[in-house]
C-alpha positions as CSV (number, residue, x, y, z in Angstrom):
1,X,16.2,-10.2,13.1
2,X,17.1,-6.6,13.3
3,X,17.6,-4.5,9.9
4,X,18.5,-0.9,9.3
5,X,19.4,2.1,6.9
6,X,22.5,3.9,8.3
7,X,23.8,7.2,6.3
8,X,20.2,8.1,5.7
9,X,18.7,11.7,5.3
10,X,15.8,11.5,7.8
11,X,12.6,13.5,7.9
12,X,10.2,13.2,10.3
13,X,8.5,14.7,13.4
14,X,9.8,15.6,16.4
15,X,7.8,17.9,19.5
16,X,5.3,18.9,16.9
17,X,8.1,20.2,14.4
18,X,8.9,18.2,11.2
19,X,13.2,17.9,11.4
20,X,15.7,16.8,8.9
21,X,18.1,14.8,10.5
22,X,21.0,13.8,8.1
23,X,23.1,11.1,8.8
24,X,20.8,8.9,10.3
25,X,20.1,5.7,10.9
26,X,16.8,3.7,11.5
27,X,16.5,0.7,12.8
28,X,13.6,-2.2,13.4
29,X,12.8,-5.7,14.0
30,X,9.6,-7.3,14.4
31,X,7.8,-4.8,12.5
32,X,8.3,-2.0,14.8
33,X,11.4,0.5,14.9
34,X,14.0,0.0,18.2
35,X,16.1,3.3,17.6
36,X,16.6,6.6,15.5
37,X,19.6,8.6,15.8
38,X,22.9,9.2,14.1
39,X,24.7,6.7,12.3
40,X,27.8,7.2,14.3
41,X,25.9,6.7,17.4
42,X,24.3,3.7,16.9
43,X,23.6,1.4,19.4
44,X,26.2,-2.2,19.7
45,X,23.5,-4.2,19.9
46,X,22.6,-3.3,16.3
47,X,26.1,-3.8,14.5
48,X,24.9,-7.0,13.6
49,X,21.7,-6.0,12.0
50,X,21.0,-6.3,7.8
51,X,22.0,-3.2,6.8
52,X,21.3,-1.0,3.6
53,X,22.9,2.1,3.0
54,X,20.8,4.6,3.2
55,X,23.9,7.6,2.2
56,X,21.8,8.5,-1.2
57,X,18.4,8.3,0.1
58,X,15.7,10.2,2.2
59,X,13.8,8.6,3.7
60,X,10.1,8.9,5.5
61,X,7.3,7.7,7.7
62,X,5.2,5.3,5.5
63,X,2.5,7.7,4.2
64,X,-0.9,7.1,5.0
65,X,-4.0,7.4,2.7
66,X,-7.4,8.0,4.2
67,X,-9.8,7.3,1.3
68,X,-9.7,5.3,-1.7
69,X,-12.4,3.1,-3.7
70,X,-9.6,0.6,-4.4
71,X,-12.5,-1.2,-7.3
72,X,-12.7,1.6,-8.9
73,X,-9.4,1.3,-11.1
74,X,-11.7,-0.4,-13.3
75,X,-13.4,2.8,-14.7
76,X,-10.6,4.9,-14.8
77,X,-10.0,7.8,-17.5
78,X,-13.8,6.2,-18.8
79,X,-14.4,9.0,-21.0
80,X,-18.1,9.5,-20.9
81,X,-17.7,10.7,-17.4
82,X,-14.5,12.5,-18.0
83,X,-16.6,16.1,-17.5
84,X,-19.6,15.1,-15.2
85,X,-19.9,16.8,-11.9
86,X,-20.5,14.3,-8.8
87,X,-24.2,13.0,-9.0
88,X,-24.4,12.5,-12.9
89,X,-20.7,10.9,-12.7
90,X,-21.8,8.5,-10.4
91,X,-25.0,7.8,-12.1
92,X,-23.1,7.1,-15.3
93,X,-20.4,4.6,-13.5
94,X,-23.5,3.1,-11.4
95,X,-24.2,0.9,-14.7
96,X,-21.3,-0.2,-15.4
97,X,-20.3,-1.0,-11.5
98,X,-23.1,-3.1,-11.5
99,X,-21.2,-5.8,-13.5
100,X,-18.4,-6.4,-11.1
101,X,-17.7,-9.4,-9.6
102,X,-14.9,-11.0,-7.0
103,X,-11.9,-11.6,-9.4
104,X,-12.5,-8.1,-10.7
105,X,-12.7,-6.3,-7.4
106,X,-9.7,-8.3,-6.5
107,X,-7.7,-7.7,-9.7
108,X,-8.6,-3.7,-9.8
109,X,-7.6,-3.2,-5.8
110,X,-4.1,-5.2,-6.8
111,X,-3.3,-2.4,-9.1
112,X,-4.7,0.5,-7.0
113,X,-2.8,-0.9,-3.9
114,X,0.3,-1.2,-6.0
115,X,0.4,1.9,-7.7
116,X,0.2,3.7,-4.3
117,X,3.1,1.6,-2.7
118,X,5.2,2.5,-5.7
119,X,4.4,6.2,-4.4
120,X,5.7,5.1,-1.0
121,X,2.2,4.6,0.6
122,X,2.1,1.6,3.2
123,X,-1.2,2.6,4.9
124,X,-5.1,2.8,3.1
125,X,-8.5,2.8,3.8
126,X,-10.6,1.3,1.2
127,X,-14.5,2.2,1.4
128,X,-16.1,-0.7,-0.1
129,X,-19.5,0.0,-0.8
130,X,-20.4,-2.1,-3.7
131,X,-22.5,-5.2,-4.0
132,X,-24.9,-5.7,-6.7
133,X,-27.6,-8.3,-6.2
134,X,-26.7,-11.7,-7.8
135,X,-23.0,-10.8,-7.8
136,X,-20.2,-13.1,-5.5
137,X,-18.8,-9.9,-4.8
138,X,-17.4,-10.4,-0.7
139,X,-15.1,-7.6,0.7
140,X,-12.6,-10.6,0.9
141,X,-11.7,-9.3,-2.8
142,X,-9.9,-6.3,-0.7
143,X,-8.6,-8.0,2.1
144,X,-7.3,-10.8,-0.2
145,X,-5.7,-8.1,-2.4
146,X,-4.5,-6.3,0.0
147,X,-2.3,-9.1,1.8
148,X,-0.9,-10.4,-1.4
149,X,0.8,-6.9,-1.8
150,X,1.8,-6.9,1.9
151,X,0.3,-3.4,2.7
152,X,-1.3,-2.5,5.6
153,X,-5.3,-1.8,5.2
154,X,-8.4,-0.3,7.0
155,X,-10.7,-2.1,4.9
156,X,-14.3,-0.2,5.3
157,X,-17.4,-2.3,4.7
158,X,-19.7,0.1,2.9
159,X,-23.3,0.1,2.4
160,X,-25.8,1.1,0.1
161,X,-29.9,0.3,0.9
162,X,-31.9,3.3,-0.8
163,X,-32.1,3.0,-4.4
164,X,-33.7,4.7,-7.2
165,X,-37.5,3.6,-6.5
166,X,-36.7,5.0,-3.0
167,X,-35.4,8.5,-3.8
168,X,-31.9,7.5,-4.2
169,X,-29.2,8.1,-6.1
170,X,-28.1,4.4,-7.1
171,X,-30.0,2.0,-9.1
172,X,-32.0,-0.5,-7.0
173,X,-29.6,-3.7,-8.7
174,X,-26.5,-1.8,-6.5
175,X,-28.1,-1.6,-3.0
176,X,-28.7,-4.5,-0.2
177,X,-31.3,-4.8,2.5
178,X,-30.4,-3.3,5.6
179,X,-30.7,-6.3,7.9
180,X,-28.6,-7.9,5.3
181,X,-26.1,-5.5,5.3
182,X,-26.1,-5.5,9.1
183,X,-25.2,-9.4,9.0
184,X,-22.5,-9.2,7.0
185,X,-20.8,-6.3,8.8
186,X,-21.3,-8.4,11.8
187,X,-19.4,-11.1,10.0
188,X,-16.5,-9.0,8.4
189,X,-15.8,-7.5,12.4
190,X,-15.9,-11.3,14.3
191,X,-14.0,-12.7,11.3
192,X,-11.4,-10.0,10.1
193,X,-11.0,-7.4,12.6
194,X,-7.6,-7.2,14.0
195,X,-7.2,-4.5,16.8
196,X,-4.0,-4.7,18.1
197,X,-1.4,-2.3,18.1
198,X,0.6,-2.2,14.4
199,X,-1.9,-4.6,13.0
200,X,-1.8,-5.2,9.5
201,X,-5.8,-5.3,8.9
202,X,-8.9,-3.2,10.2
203,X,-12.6,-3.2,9.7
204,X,-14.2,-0.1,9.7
205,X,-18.1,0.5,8.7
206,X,-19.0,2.7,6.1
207,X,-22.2,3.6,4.7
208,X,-22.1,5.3,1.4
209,X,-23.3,8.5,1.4
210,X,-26.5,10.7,2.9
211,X,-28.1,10.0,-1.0
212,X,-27.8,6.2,-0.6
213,X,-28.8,4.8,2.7
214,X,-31.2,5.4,5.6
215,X,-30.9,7.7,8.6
216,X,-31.6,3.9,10.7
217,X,-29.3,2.6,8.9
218,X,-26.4,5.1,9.6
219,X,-27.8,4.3,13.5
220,X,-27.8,0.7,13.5
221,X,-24.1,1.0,11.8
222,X,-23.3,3.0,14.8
223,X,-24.1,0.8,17.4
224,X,-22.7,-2.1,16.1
225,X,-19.6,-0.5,15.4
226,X,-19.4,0.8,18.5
227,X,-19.8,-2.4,20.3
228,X,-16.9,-3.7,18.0
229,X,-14.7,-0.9,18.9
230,X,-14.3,0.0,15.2
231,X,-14.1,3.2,13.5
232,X,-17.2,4.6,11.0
233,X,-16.3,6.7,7.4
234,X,-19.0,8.3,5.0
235,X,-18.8,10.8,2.8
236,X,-20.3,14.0,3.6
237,X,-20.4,18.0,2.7
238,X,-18.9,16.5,-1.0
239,X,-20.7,18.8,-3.3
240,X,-23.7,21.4,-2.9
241,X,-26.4,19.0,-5.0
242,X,-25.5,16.5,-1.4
243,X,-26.1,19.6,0.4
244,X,-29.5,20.6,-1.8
245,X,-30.5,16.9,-1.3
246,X,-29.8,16.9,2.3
247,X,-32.0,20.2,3.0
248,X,-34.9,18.7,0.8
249,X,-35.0,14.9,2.1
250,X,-33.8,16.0,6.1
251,X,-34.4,19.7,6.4
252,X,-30.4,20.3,7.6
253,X,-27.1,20.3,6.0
254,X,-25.1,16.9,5.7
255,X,-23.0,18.2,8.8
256,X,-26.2,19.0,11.1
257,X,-27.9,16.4,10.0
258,X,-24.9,13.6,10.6
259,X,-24.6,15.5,14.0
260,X,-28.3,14.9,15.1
261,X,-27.6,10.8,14.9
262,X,-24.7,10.8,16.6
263,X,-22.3,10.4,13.5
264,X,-19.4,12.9,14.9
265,X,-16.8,11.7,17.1
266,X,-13.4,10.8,17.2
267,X,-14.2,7.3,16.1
268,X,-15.9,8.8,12.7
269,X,-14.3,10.1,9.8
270,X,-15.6,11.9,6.6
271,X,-14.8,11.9,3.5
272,X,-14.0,15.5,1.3
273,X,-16.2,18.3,3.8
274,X,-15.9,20.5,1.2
275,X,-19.1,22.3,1.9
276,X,-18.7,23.9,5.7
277,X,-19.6,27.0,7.2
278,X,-18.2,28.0,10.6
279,X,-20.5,26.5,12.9
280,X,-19.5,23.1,11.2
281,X,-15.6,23.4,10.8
282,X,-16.2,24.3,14.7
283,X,-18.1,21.2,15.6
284,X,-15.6,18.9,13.8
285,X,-13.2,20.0,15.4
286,X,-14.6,19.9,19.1
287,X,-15.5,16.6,18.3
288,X,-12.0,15.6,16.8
289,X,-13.9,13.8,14.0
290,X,-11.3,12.7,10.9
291,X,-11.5,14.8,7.7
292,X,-10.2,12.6,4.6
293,X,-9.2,15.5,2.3
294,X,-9.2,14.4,-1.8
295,X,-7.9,17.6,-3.2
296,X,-7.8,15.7,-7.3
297,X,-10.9,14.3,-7.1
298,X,-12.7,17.3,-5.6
299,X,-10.5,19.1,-8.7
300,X,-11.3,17.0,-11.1
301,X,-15.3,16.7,-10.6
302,X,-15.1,20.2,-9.9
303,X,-16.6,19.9,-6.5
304,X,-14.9,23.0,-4.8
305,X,-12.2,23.7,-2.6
306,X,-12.0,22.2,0.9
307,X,-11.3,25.1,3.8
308,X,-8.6,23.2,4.9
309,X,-6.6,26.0,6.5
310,X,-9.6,26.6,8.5
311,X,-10.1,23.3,9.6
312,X,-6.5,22.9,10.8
313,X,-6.7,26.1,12.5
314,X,-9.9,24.9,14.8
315,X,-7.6,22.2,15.6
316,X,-9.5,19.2,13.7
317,X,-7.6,16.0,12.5
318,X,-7.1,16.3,8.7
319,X,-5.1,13.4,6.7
320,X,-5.7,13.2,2.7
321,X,-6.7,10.7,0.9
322,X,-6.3,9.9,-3.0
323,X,-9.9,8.9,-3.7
324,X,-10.8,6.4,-5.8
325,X,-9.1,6.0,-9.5
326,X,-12.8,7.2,-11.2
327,X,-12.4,10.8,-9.9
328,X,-8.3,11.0,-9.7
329,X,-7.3,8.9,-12.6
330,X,-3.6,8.0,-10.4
331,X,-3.1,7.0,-6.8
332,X,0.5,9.0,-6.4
333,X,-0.4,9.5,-2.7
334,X,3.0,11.7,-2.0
335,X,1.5,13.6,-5.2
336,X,-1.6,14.5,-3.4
337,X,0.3,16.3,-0.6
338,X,1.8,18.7,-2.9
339,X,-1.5,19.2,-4.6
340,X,-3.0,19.9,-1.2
341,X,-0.7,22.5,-0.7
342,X,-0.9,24.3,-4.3
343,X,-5.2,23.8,-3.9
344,X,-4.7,25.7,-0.9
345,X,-2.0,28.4,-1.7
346,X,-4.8,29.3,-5.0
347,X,-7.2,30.3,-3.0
348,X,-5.9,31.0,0.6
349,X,-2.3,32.6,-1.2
350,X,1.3,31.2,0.0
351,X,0.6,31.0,3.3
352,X,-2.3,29.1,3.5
353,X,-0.6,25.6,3.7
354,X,3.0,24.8,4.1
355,X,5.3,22.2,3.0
356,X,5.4,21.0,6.9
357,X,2.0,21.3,6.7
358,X,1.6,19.0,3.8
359,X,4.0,16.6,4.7
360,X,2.0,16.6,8.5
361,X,-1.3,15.8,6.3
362,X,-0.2,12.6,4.5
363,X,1.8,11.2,7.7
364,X,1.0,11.9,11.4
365,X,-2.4,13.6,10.5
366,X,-3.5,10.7,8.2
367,X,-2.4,8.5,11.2
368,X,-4.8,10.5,13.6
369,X,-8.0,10.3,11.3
370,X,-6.8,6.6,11.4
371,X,-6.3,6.6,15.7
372,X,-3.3,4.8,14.5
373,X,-1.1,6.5,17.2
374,X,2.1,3.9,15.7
375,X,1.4,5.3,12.3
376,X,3.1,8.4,10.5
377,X,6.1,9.0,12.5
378,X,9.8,7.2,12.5
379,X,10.6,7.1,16.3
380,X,11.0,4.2,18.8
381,X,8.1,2.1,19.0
382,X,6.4,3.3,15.7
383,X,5.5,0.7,13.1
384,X,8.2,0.0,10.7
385,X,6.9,1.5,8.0
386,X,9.3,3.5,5.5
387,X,9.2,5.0,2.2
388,X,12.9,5.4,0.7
389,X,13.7,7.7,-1.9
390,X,16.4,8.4,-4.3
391,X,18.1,11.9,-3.9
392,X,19.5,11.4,-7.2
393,X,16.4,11.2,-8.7
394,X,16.0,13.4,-11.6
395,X,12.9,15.3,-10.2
396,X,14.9,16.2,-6.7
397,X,18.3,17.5,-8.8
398,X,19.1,20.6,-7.0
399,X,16.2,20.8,-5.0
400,X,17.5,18.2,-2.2
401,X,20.2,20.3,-1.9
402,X,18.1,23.0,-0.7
403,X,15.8,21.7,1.6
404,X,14.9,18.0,1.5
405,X,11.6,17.9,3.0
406,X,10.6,20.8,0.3
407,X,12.1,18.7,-2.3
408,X,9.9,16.1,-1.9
409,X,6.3,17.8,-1.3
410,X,6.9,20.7,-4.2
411,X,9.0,18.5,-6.8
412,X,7.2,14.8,-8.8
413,X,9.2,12.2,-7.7
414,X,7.9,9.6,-10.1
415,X,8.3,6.4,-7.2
416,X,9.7,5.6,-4.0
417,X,13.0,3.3,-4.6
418,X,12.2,1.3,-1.5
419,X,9.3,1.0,0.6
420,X,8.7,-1.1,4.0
421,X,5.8,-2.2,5.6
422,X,5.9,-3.5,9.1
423,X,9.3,-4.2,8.6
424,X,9.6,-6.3,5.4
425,X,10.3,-4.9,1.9
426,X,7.5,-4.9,-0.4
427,X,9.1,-2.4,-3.0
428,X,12.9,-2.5,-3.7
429,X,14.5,-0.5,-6.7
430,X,11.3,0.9,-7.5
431,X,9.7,-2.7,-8.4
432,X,7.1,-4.6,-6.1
433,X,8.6,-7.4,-4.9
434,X,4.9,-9.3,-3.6
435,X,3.9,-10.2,-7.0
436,X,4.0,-9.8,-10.9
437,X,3.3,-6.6,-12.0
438,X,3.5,-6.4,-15.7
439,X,1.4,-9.5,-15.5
440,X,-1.4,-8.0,-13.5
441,X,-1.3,-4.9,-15.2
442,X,-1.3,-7.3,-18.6
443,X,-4.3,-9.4,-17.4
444,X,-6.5,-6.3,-15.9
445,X,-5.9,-4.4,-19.4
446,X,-7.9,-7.3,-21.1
447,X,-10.5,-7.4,-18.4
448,X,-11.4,-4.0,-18.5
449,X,-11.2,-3.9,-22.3
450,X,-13.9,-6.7,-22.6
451,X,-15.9,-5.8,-19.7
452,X,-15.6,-2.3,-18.1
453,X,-14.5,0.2,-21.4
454,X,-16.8,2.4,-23.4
């Protein structure tokens, strides 16, 4: 069945340039969109279309978020981490993440998921690196939560094998054995992955981080995703202890040292890069791997400032991503665009990142990092993914009326009104629509208070 939004103020991109397009229509069927124009130039064969009317709304690609620890909603605003830089914040959570299990993994990614649709968010990656020993912890706890909200995941089966008695980071109860780990990512891509074009579900392999696996296993992961065809994610060049650790334990830098095993490519992606010099902004760039930029969690842990301007000026693929709710406390994915932009403009001054520029991050370039060429655009053939929002909204009053697209990257809009995911409504007048909010939020409130609080 065809749908569409006619009367619509439309921003998207168009020969590299992000337009404004008033008085537009969109419409789709089958999950993907047929035609975008002008209302009064729509085509016949969509006069008989469901039709909303889109005359006080903008509306927007679907925005896409390239890193998130969806589990991690569990711990968030825990107040004895509330001031810790990256290694003893994790080292603090690490004992208390050790007590997860399936339903709360499930319940915590439900609410993380959610609270980034209501933002208008229809695309996430979700590195899953978590699996304590004796726990029935499955990264079906993600996919599952995932498809009861309707939104469209790359789910990343992480990896964690070097523990404390090794040198590592995490306690030995948090990390698997490497052929073990192997298996099941060998399971999780023959069972889950789904590589067609605007599919709903990825797999994508993940090891942790250079402080909690192997340099085999990074290799091993490689190869076998490879073979799959699926994409690899890490985090790397977070904070200068990774970078001190790195030197000590491999004699290079995490960018070198990720180079020399073949981890760059445009089948990789990395997570923050907030510790570069030219020679490694350079090599990201030649070898268009994905940058997921965290601009509040690299804030709030006080990690540094990403050189993002520089990055996009090499030409490398940049998208942003929320992080997990431990190190942002929220997951207000159109949010983070405008805090890229004012991270940026404090140290780089006004023109180091522009509202275009922003808006490029959180759409088409998350889309890139992604290779989800369908992603982060409203054109024909595009996924039908839209984020709606009011222009009556109380944060856009006056501002719409100067320029739209700056209305929504500099203002707070507080949610999307509507949101579509491959063509079916999954937020309508600001509510989720795929299940019972208040009575998830209601039931995770009492398992975090007995299990996961101070």
């Amino acid at each position: 069945m065809l749908h569409r939004v006619d009367h619509a103020t439309v921003i998207a991109h168009r020969g590299g340039e992000v337009v404004v397009l008033k008085d537009h229509s969109v419409v789709w069927a089958d999950g993907f969109i047929h035609w975008v124009g002008p209302t009064d130039a729509c085509p016949a064969n969509a006069a008989g279309a469901e039709a909303f009317d889109g005359s006080r709304h903008l509306v927007i690609p679907g925005l896409v978020n390239t890193h998130h620890h969806l589990y991690q909603s569990l711990t968030r605003c825990l107040k004895a981490v509330q001031d810790a830089p990256l290694f003893g914040w994790l080292t603090q959570l690490y004992q208390r993440w050790k007590k997860v299990d399936y339903a709360a993994v499930k319940a915590a990614a439900q609410i993380s998921l959610a609270e980034m649709l209501l933002s208008g968010c229809t695309t996430t990656s979700d590195h899953f690196y978590l699996f304590p020993r004796g726990s029935d912890v499955r990264i079906e706890a993600v996919l599952e939560a995932a498809e009861s909200l309707g939104m469209r995941i790359h789910a990343c089966r992480g990896s964690m094998s070097v523990g404390e008695s090794r040198g590592g980071l995490p306690p030995d109860v948090c990390t698997q054995d490497e052929d073990e780990i192997l298996r099941d990512c060998r399971r999780v891509l023959e069972r889950f992955q789904d590589a067609r074009v605007g599919s709903m579900r990825r797999i994508d392999l993940a090891p942790c981080a250079p402080f909690s696996v192997t340099a085999e296993l990074l290799r091993d992961t490689a190869d076998l995703a490879r073979s799959a065809c699926a994409l690899l994610h890490t985090h790397a060049a977070e904070t200068l202890d990774e970078e001190r650790y790195c030197l000590e334990r491999y004699g290079a830098r995490p960018i070198e040292w990720l180079d020399r095993i073949g981890w760059l490519g445009p089948d990789v992606y990395l997570a923050h890069c907030v510790c570069l010099n030219d020679h490694e902004i350079a090599r990201i760039a030649a070898t268009q791997t994905g940058v997921a930029h965290c601009p509040c969690s690299n804030m709030r842990l006080g990690s540094g400032v990403p050189p993002i301007r520089r990055l996009l000026q090499a030409g490398a693929k940049v998208g942003l991503g929320v992080d997990g709710s431990s190190s942002n406390d929220g997951g207000h994915v159109l949010a983070e665009a405008r805090q890229a932009l004012l991270l940026q403009r404090a140290v780089g001054g006004p023109e180091a990142l522009t509202t275009a520029q922003a808006f490029h991050l959180v759409t088409l370039g998350g889309a890139a990092v992604l290779n989800r060429r369908e992603l982060g655009n409203l054109d024909v053939g595009c996924a039908a993914d839209l984020a709606l929002y009011r222009r009556d909204d109380i944060a856009l009053a006056g501002a719409v009326e100067q320029d739209p697209l700056g209305a929504l990257i500099l203002c707070r809009v507080a949610r999307a009104d509507r949101v579509v995911i491959a063509g079916r409504t999954v937020v309508r007048e600001g509510q989720v629509t795929t299940l019972d909010l208040p009575a998830l939020i209601d039931r995770f409130n009492c398992l975090v208070r007995a299990s996961f609080s101070a």
